[in-house]
N, C-alpha and C positions, 0 to 999 in steps of 0.2 A: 483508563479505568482499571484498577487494580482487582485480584482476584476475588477479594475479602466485599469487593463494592457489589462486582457481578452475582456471590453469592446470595447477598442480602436483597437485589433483586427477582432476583430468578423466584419462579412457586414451581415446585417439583409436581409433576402427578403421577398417582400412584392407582394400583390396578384393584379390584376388592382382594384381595391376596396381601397388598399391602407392599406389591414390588412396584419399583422406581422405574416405572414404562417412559416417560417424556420431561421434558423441561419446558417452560414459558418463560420469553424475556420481552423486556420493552424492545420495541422495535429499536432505539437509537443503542441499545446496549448491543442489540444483534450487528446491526452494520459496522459498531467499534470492532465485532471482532470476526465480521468478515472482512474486512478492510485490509487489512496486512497479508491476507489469503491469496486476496485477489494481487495485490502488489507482487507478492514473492512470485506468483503466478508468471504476471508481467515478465519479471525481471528472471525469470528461466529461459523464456523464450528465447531462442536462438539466432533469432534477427537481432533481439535486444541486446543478448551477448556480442556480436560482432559489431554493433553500434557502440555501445561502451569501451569495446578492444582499441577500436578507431579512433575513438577520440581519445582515449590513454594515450595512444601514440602520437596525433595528435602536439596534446600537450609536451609530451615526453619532447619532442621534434622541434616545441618553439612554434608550431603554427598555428598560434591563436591569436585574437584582437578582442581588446579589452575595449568598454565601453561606460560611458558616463551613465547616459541615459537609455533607457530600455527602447524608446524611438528610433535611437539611431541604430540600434543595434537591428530592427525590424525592417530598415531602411536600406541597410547593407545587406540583407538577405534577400531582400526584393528584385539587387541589380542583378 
């Protein structure tokens, strides 16, 4: 959802004064744009950086196995 969509949702509310105190949005407009919050979130975390390191290297190294089907790939992780 683009900025121009979020505005035309959004109802501003305003104070008797006439100042811009809060915003309302639909709820599905809210989780669109916490969504990537929480992601970038994830992906700071420092367990999750040294998971990504790993498997960069990993790859880099040649030790990976390709799979046809998503089955077998669940199947070799099992053994």
């Amino acid at each position: 959802m683009n900025t121009i969509e979020i505005q035309k949702k959004a109802k501003v509310i305003m104070n008797t004064n006439g100042k811009r105190v809060g915003v309302v949005l639909p709820y599905k407009v809210y989780q669109e744009l916490l969504a990537p919050k929480i992601s970038l979130e994830i992906y700071r975390q420092e367990e999750v950086q040294q998971s990504i390191g790993s498997a960069q290297k990993d790859v880099e190294n040649g030790n990976i196995k390709s799979f046809q089907i998503l089955d077998e790939a669940f199947e070799w992780l099992d053994k």
